[in-house]
SEDO-545575 format. One record per residue (C-alpha): residue number from 1; residue in one letter; z, y, x. Coordinates in steps of 0.25 Angstrom, whole numbers. Layout:
N
[NUM "a" [Z Y X]]
...
//
This chain:
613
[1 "x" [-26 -4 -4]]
[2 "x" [-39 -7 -9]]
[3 "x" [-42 -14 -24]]
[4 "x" [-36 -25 -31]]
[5 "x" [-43 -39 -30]]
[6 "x" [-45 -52 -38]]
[7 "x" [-38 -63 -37]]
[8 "x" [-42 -72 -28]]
[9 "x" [-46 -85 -35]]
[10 "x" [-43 -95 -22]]
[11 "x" [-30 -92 -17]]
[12 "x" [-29 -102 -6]]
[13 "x" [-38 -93 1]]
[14 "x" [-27 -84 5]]
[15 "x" [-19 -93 15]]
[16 "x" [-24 -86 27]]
[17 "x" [-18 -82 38]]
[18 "x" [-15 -67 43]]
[19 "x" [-18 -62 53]]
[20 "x" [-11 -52 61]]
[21 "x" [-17 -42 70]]
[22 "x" [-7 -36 82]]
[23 "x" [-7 -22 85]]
[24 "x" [-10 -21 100]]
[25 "x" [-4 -12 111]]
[26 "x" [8 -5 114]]
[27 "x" [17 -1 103]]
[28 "x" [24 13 104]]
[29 "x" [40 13 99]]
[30 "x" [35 20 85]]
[31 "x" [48 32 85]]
[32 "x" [46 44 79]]
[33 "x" [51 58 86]]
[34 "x" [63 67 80]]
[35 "x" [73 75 83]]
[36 "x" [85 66 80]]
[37 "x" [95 75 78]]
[38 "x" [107 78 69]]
[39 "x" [98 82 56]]
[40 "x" [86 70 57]]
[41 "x" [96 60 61]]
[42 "x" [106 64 48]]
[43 "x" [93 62 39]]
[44 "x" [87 51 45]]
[45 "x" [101 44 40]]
[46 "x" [100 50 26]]
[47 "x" [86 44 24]]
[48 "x" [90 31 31]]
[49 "x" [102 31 20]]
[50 "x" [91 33 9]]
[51 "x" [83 25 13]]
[52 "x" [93 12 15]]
[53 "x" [97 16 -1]]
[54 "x" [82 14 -5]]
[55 "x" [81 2 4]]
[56 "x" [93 -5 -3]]
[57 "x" [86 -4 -17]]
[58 "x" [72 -8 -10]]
[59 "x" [76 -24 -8]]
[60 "x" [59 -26 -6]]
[61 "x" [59 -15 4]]
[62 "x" [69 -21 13]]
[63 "x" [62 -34 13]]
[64 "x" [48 -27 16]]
[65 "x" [57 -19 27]]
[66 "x" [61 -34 33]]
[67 "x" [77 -30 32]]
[68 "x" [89 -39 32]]
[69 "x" [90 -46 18]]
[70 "x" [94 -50 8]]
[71 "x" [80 -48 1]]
[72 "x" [84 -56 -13]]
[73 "x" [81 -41 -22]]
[74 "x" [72 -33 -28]]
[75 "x" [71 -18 -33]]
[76 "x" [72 -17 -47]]
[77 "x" [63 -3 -50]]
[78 "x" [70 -2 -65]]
[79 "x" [73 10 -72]]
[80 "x" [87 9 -65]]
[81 "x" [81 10 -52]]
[82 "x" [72 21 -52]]
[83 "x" [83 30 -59]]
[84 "x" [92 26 -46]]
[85 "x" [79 28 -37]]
[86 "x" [79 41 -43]]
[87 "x" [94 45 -41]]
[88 "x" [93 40 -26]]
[89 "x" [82 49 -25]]
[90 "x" [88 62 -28]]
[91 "x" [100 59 -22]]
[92 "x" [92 54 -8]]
[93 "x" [84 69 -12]]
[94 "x" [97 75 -11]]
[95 "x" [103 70 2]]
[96 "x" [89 75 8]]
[97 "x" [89 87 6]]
[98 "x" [103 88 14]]
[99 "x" [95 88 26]]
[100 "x" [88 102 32]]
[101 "x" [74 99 35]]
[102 "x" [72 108 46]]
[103 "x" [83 103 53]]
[104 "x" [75 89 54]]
[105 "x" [65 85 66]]
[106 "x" [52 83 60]]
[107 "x" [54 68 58]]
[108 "x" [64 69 50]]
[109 "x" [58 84 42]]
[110 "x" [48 72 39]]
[111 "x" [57 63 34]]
[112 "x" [65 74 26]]
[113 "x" [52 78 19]]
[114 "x" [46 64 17]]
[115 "x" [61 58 10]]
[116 "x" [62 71 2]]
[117 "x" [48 69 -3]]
[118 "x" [49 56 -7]]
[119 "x" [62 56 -14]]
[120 "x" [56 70 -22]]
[121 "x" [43 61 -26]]
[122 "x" [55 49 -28]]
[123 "x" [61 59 -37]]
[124 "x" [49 66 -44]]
[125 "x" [42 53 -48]]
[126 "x" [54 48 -56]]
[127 "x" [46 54 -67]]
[128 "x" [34 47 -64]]
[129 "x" [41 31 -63]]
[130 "x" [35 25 -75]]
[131 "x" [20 30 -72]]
[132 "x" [19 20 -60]]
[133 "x" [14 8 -67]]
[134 "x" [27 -2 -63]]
[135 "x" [15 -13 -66]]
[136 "x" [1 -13 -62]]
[137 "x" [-11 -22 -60]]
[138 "x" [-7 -16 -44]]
[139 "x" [7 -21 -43]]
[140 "x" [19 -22 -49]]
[141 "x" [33 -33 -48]]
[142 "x" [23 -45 -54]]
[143 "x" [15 -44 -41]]
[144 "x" [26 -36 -31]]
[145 "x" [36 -46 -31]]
[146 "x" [26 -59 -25]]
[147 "x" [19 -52 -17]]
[148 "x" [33 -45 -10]]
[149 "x" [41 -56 -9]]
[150 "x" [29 -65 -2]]
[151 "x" [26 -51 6]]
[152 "x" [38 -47 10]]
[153 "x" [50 -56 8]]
[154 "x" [51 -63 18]]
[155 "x" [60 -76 21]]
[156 "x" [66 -79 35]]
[157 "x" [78 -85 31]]
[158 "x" [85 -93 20]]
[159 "x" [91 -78 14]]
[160 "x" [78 -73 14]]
[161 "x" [71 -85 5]]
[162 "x" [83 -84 -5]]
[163 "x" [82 -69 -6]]
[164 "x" [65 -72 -10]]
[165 "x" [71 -82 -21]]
[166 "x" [80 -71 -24]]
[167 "x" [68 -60 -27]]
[168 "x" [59 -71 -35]]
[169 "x" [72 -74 -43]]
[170 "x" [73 -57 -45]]
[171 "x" [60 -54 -46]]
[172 "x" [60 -57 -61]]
[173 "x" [69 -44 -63]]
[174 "x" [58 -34 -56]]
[175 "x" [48 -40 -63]]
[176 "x" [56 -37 -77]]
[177 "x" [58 -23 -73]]
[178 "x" [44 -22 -70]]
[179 "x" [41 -26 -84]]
[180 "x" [50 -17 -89]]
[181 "x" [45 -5 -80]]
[182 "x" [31 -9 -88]]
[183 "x" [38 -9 -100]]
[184 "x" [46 6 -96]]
[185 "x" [32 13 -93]]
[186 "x" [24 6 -105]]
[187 "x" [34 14 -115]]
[188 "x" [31 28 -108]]
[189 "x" [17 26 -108]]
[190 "x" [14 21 -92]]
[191 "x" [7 7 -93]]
[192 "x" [-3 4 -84]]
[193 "x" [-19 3 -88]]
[194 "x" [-24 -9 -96]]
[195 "x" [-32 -15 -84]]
[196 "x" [-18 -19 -76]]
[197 "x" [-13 -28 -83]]
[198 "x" [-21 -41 -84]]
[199 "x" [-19 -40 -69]]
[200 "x" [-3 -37 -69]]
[201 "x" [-3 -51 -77]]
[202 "x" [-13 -57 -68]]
[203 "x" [-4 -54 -56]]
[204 "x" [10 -57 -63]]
[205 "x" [3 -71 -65]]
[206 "x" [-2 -72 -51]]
[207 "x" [12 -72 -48]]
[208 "x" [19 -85 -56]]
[209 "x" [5 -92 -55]]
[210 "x" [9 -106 -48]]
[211 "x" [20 -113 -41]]
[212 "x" [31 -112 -48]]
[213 "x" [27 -104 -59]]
[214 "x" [16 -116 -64]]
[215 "x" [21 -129 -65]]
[216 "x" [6 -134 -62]]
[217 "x" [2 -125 -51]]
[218 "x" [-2 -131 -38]]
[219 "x" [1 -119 -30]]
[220 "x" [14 -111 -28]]
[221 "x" [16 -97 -32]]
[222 "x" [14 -87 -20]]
[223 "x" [28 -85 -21]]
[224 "x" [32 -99 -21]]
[225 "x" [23 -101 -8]]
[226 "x" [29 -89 -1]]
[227 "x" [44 -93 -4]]
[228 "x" [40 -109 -1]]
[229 "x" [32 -102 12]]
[230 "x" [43 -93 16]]
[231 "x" [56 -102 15]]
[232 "x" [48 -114 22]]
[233 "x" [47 -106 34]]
[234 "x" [62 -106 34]]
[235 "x" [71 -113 45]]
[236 "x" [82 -116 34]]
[237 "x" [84 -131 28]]
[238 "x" [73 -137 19]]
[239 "x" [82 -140 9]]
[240 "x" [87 -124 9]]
[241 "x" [72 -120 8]]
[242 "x" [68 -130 -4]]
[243 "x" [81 -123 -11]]
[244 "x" [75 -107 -9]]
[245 "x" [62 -112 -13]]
[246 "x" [68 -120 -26]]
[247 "x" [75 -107 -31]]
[248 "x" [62 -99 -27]]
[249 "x" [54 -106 -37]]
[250 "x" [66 -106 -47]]
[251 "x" [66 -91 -46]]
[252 "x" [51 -91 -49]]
[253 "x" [49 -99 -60]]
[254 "x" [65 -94 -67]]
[255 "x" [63 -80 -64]]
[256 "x" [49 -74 -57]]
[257 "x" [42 -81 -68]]
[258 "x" [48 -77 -80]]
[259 "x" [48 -63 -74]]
[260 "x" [33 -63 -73]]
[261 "x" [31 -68 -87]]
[262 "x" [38 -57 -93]]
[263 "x" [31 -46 -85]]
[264 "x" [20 -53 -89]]
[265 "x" [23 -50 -103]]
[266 "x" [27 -36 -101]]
[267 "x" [14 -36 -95]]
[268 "x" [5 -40 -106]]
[269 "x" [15 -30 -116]]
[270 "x" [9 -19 -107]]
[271 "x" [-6 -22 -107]]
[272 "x" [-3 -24 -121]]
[273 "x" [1 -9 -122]]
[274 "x" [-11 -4 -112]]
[275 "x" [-24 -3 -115]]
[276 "x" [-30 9 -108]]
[277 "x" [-32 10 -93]]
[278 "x" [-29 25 -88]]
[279 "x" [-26 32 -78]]
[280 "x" [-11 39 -75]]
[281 "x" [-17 52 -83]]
[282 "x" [-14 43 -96]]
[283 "x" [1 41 -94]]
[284 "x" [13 52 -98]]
[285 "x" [11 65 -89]]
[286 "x" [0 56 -83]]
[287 "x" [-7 68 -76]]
[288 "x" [6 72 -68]]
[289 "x" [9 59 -64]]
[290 "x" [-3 58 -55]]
[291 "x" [-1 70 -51]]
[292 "x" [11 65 -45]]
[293 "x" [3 53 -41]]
[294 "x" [-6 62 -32]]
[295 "x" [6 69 -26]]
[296 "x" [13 55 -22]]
[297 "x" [1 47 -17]]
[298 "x" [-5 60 -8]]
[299 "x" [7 67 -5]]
[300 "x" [-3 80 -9]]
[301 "x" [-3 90 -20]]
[302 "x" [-17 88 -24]]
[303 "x" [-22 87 -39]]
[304 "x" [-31 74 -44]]
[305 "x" [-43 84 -46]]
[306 "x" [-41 87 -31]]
[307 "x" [-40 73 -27]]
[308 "x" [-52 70 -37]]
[309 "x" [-61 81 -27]]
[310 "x" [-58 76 -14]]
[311 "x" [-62 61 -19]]
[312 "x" [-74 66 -22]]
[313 "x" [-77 74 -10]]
[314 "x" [-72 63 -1]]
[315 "x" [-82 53 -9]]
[316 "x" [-93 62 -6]]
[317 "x" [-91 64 9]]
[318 "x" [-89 49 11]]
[319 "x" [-101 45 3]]
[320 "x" [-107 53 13]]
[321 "x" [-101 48 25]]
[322 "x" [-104 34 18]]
[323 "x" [-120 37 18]]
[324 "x" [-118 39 33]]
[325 "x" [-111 24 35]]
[326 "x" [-122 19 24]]
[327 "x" [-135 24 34]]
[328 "x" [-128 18 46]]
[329 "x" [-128 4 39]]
[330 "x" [-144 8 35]]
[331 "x" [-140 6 20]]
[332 "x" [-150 14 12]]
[333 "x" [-145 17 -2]]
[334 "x" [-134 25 -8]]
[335 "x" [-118 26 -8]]
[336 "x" [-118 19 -19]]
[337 "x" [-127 8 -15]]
[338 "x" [-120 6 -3]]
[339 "x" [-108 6 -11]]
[340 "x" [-116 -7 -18]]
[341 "x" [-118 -15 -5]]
[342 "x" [-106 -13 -1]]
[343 "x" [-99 -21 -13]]
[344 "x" [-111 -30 -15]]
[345 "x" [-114 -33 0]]
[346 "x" [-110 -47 3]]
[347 "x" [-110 -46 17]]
[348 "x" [-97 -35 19]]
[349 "x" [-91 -46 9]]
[350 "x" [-80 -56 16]]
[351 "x" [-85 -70 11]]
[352 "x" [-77 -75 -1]]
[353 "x" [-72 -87 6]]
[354 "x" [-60 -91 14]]
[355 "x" [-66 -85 27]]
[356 "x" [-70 -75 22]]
[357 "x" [-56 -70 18]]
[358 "x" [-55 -75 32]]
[359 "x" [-65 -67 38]]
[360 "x" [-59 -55 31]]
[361 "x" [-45 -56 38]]
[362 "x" [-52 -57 51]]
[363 "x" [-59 -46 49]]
[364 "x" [-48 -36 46]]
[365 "x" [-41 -42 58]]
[366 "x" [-49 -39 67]]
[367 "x" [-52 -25 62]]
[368 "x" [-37 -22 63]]
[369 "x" [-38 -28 77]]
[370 "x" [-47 -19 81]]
[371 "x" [-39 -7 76]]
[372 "x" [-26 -13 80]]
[373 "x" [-33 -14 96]]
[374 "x" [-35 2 96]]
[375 "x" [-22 8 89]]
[376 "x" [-18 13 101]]
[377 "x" [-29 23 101]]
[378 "x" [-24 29 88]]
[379 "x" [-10 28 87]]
[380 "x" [2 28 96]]
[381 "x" [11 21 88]]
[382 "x" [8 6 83]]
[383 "x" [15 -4 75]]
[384 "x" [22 -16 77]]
[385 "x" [18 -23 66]]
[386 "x" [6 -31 64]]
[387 "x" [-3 -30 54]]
[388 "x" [-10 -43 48]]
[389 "x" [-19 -47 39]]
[390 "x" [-19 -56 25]]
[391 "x" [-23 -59 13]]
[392 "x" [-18 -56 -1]]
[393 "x" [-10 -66 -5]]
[394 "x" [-17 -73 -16]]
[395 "x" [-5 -71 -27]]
[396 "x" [-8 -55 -26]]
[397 "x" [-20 -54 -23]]
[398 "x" [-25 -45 -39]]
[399 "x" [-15 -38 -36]]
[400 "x" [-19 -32 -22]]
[401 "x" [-27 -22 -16]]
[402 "x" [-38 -28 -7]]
[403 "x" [-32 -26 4]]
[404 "x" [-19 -18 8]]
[405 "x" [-6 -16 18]]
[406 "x" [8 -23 19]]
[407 "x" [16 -18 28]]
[408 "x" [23 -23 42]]
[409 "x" [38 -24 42]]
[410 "x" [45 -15 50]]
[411 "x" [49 -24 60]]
[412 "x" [35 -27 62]]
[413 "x" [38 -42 60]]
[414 "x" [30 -43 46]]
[415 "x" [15 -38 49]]
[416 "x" [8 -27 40]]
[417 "x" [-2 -35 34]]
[418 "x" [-15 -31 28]]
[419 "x" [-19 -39 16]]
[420 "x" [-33 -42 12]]
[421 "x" [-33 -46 -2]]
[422 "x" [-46 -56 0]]
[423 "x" [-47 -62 -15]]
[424 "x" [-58 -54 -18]]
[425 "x" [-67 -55 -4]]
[426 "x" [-80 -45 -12]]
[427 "x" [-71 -33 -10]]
[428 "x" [-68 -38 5]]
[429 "x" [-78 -31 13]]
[430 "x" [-81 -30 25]]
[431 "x" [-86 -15 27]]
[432 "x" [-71 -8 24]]
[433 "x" [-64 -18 29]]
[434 "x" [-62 -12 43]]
[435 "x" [-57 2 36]]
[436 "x" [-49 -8 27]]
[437 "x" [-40 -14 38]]
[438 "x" [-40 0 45]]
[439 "x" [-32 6 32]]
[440 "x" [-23 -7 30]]
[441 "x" [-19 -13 43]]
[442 "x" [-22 -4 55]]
[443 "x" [-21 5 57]]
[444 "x" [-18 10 43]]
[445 "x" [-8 6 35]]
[446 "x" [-1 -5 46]]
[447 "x" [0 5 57]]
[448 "x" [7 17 47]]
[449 "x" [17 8 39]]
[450 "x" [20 -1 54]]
[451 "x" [21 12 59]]
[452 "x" [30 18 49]]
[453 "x" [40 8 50]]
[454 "x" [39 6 64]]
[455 "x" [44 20 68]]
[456 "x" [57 23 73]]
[457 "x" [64 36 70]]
[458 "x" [58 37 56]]
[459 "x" [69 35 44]]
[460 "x" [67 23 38]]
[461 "x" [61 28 24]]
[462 "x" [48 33 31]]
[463 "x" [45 21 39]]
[464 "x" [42 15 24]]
[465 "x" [39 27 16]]
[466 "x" [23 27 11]]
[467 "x" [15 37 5]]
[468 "x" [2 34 1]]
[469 "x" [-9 46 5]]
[470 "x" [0 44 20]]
[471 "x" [-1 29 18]]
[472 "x" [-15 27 13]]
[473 "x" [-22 39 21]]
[474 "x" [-17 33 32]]
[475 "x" [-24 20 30]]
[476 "x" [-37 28 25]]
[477 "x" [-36 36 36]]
[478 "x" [-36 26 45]]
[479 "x" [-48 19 41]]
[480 "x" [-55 32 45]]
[481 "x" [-48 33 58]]
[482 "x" [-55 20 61]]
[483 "x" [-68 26 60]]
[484 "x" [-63 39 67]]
[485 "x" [-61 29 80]]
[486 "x" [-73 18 79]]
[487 "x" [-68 7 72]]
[488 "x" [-79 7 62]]
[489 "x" [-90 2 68]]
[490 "x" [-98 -4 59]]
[491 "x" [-107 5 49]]
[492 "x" [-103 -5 38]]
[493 "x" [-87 -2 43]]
[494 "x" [-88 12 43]]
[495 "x" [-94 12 28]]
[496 "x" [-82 3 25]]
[497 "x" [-74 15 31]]
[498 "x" [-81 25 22]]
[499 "x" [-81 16 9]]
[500 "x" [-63 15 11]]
[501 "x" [-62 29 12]]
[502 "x" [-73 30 1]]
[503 "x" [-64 23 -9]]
[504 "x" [-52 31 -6]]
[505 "x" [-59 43 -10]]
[506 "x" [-65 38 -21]]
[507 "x" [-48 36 -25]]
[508 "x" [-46 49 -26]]
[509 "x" [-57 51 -37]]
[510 "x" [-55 40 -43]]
[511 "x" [-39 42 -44]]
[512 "x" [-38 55 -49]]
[513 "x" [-50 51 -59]]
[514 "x" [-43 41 -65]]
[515 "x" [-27 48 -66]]
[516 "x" [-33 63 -66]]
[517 "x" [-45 62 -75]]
[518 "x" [-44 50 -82]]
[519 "x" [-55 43 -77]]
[520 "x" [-56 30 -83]]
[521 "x" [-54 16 -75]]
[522 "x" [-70 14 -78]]
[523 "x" [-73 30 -72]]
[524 "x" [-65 27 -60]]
[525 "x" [-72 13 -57]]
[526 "x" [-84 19 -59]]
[527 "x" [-81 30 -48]]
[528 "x" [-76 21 -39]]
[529 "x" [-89 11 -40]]
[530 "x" [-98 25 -37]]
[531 "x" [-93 32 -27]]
[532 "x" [-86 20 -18]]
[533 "x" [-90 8 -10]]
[534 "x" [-79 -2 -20]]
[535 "x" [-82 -14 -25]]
[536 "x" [-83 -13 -40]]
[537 "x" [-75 -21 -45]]
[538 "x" [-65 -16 -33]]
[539 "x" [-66 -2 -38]]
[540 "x" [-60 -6 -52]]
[541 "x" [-47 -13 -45]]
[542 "x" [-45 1 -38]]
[543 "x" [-47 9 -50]]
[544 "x" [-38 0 -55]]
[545 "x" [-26 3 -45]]
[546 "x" [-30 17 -46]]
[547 "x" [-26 19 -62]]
[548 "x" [-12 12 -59]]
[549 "x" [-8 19 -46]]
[550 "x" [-11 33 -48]]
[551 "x" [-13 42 -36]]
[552 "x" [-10 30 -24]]
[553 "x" [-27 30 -22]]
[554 "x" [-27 44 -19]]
[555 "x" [-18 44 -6]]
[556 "x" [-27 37 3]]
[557 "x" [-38 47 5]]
[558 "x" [-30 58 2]]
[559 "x" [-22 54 13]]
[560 "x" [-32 50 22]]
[561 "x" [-38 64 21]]
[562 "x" [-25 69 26]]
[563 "x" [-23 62 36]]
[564 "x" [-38 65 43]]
[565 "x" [-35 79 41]]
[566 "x" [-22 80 50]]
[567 "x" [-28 71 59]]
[568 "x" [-40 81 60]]
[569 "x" [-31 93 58]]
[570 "x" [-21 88 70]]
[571 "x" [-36 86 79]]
[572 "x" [-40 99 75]]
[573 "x" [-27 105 79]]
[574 "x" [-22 96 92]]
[575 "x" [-37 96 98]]
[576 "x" [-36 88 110]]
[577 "x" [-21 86 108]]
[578 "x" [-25 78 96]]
[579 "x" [-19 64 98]]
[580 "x" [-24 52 87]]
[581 "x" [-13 44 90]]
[582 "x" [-1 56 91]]
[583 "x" [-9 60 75]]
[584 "x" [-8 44 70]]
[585 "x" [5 42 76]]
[586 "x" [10 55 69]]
[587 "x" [4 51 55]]
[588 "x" [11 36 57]]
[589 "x" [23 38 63]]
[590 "x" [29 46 51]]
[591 "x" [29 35 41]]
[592 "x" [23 38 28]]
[593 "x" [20 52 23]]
[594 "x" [16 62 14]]
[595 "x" [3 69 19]]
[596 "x" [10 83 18]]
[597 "x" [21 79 26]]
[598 "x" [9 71 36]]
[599 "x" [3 85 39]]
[600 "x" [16 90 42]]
[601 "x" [19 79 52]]
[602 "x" [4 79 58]]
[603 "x" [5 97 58]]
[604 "x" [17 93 67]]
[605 "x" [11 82 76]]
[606 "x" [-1 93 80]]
[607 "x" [11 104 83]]
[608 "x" [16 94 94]]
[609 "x" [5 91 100]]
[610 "x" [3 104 101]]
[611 "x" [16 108 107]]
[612 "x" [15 98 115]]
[613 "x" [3 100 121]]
//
């Protein structure tokens, strides 16, 4: 996900049509092996059990998931939930540990490990709840509750139109608790830094701007449009529709906007309070709380000073293998002057124009074709789902990465779709695009999240279980998979290329500088603007995401780095008996990891080849 954009200031611009793009050639059944026998089918039913009890208190996750309704709820994250979160935890912990893992095939040792993880992290983060910002300028109920409902709730009947006026006539109370949650972690020191807030109000407002929120609008509130959109699609009687459309914008105006003008008040209280901008060191046990960061985000137990060194020396090393793209292109000048044409340079810039914004989505289309046509080279096991591509709707659009993932539904019939948020074209550019739609559609985040859920045989909680160095190497790692087989073909691409991976690196400095070593937001930017190829002003909206999600930036290269070193470990070991699609399939197939347990799973895909052979 890269940075946060402005707000485009023409919204009708964002009317265009997706496009799809089909994965081509023969889908294999995706079923993963085991033994099956008394011990792994006993805890495949325990876990199933678990995860049907987390599922019941999850209403939003059995919509994304596409199950039978009703969808008329919300979770409620109070302080009475977390304490029965944390019950079910230990008591899920408990049951676990019933179960002999040696008596398990290895599918299922996995799944032991992975749910005993979790549930321990579930159990040892208790401590740590208030330190995640419950509001920030990145998200938070004000902008989560639009964009899910327009997202994911969908409407194919008249139940499913009265459960969405259902949600906007609840939604008030999330946002309450939300407030409250503010309010909670204000009084034990955790607010979040003084730059957030004017665009938390910005946002919050975004959402009751129009129809029916202002009587003199001449356009309707996204929402509004969605539910007019979605119920008018409906085969049910006119008169029924104009009635779920009626109590829709009752709910709006009686409960969604007097919800948002509290939270908006709540919000104002807190910049009151907060004046400084800081990174996580500044909070209450601050150091061991990004400690713990570190530990969730790259599954490893490395220190800040540790992850600060290899940021630097990855820096260097891709400087270097930056000069090399930089004489291909016969640019004559330094990094950093190349750093300059590349955000000055309007020619790798998409016009700021309707067909430019065009222009841009074709272009990612037919970069994802062409990865989508050679999959079968790389990997046996394929998705159903599509993958498309859109724009940021216009409603979100401050409040959104430049471009990012959304995942398929299970069944495959809701595409994963790879949003382009195209308000601001001057950070559109041409030369990382291709590494771009590699990390985000295919075959990086699309193929192993399709995958995932795709795959028969593997309990349930690890078809949706994430991880971020797994999640986010993956995608990184695939951008440099792309090169390793061709598909950069232009000079200018392959700097793209070198410049994404550049940037992630650069995270890992920049990170630990800002919550290790108290680097201050001014520092970091100027880092940032040095030693990589981001826009300016871009830099500054990634710093930003940086202070209020400690640790998450780090998972990308670190996990990238992992995974090219099994891959290369499993070639050195395998030799000719090294397969590209046996190694992708055995890194996909398993769902979401930790990397420890990744090299465990790898170590025993090279001792069956080996056997085998």
């Amino acid at each position: 996900m890269p940075s946060v954009t402005r707000r485009a200031a023409v919204t009708g611009l964002f009317a265009l049509s997706a496009t799809a793009v089909a994965l081509e050639g023969v889908i294999p059944r995706l079923a993963m092996a085991g033994q099956d026998g008394p011990a792994d089918k006993a805890l495949n039913e325990y876990l199933e059990k678990c995860w049907q009890e987390d599922l019941a208190r999850s209403p939003e996750q059995r919509t994304r998931m596409g199950l039978p309704g009703p969808h008329d709820r919300w979770t409620l994250p109070d302080e009475g939930f977390q304490q029965l979160s944390l019950r079910i935890a230990a008591e899920q912990l408990q049951g676990l540990s019933a179960f002999d893992l040696e008596a398990l095939s290895p599918t299922a040792q996995v799944s032991h490990k992975l749910f005993g993880q979790a549930l321990r992290r579930q159990l040892d983060f208790y401590r740590w709840r208030h330190h995640l910002y419950a509001v920030s300028h990145l998200g938070g109920a004000h902008t989560e509750i639009p964009s899910f409902l327009i997202g994911y709730h969908a409407v194919n009947s008249a139940a499913d139109a009265r459960d969405y006026v259902r949600r906007l006539e609840g939604a008030g109370q999330v946002m309450d608790i939300a407030g409250e949650n503010m309010r909670r972690q204000a009084g034990k020191g955790v607010l979040p830094p003084a730059f957030c807030f004017g665009r938390i109000t910005e946002s919050a407002r975004n959402v009751i701007a129009g129809a029916p929120f202002e009587a003199s609008a001449g356009k309707d509130n996204p929402l509004l449009a969605d539910l007019k959109e979605k119920v008018g699609k409906l085969s049910i009687p006119t008169a029924e529709k104009q009635a779920i459309i009626r109590a829709g914008t009752r709910a709006m105006t009686d409960s969604l906007l007097p919800a948002y003008q509290r939270f908006l008040a709540t919000v104002a209280e807190m910049a009151d309070r907060q004046k400084d901008s800081n990174g996580v060191w500044s909070l209450p046990d601050g150091a061991d709380f990004y400690r713990t960061q570190i530990m969730v985000h790259t599954g490893l137990d490395l220190t800040a000073d540790e992850i600060h060194a290899i940021g630097l020396s990855e820096t260097a090393r891709l400087h270097a293998e930056l000069r090399e793209a930089m004489a291909a292109m016969d640019f004559a000048g330094s990094v950093q002057d190349f750093f300059q044409h590349l955000r000055t340079e309007p020619s790798i810039r998409f016009p700021d124009s309707a067909e430019g914004r065009q222009e841009y989505l074709a272009t990612a289309t037919a970069y994802i074709e062409e990865m989508g046509a050679r999959l079968p080279e790389f990997f046996g096991a394929l998705p159903k789902a599509r993958v498309v591509v859109k724009p940021v709707e216009a409603y979100r659009e401050n409040a959104t990465p430049s471009a990012f993932y959304e995942p398929s539904s299970p069944d495959g019939a809701r595409p994963g779709v790879f949003y382009a948020n195209l308000s601001d074209m001057s950070v559109q550019t041409r030369h990382d695009l291709q590494a771009l739609c590699f990390h985000e559609a295919l075959p990086g985040h699309h193929m192993q999240i399709a995958i995932a859920q795709e795959t028969q045989g593997l309990p349930t909680f690890r078809k949706y279980a994430w991880d971020t160095a797994y999640g986010e190497g993956w995608a990184m790692y695939t951008e440099r998979m792309a090169k390793d087989y061709g598909f950069y073909k232009s000079p200018l691409n392959e700097a793209g290329r070198i410049v994404s991976e550049l940037f992630r690196a650069g995270r890992l400095v920049v990170d630990t500088g800002i919550h290790a070593k108290q680097w201050t937001r001014e520092q970091a930017v100027a880092w940032m603007g040095e030693n990589t190829a981001n826009p300016l002003a871009d830099n500054a909206n990634e710093i930003d995401r940086y202070f209020v999600w400690p640790g998450q930036a780090l998972g990308y290269k670190i996990g990238m780095n992992k995974i090219l070193e099994l891959r290369e470990k499993a070639r050195a070991a395998l030799g000719d008996r090294f397969d590209i699609r046996g190694f992708h399939d055995t890194v996909l197939m398993n769902g979401a990891v930790t990397l420890p347990i990744l090299e465990e799973v790898v170590d025993g895909w090279i001792e069956g080849r080996r056997n085998a052979a």
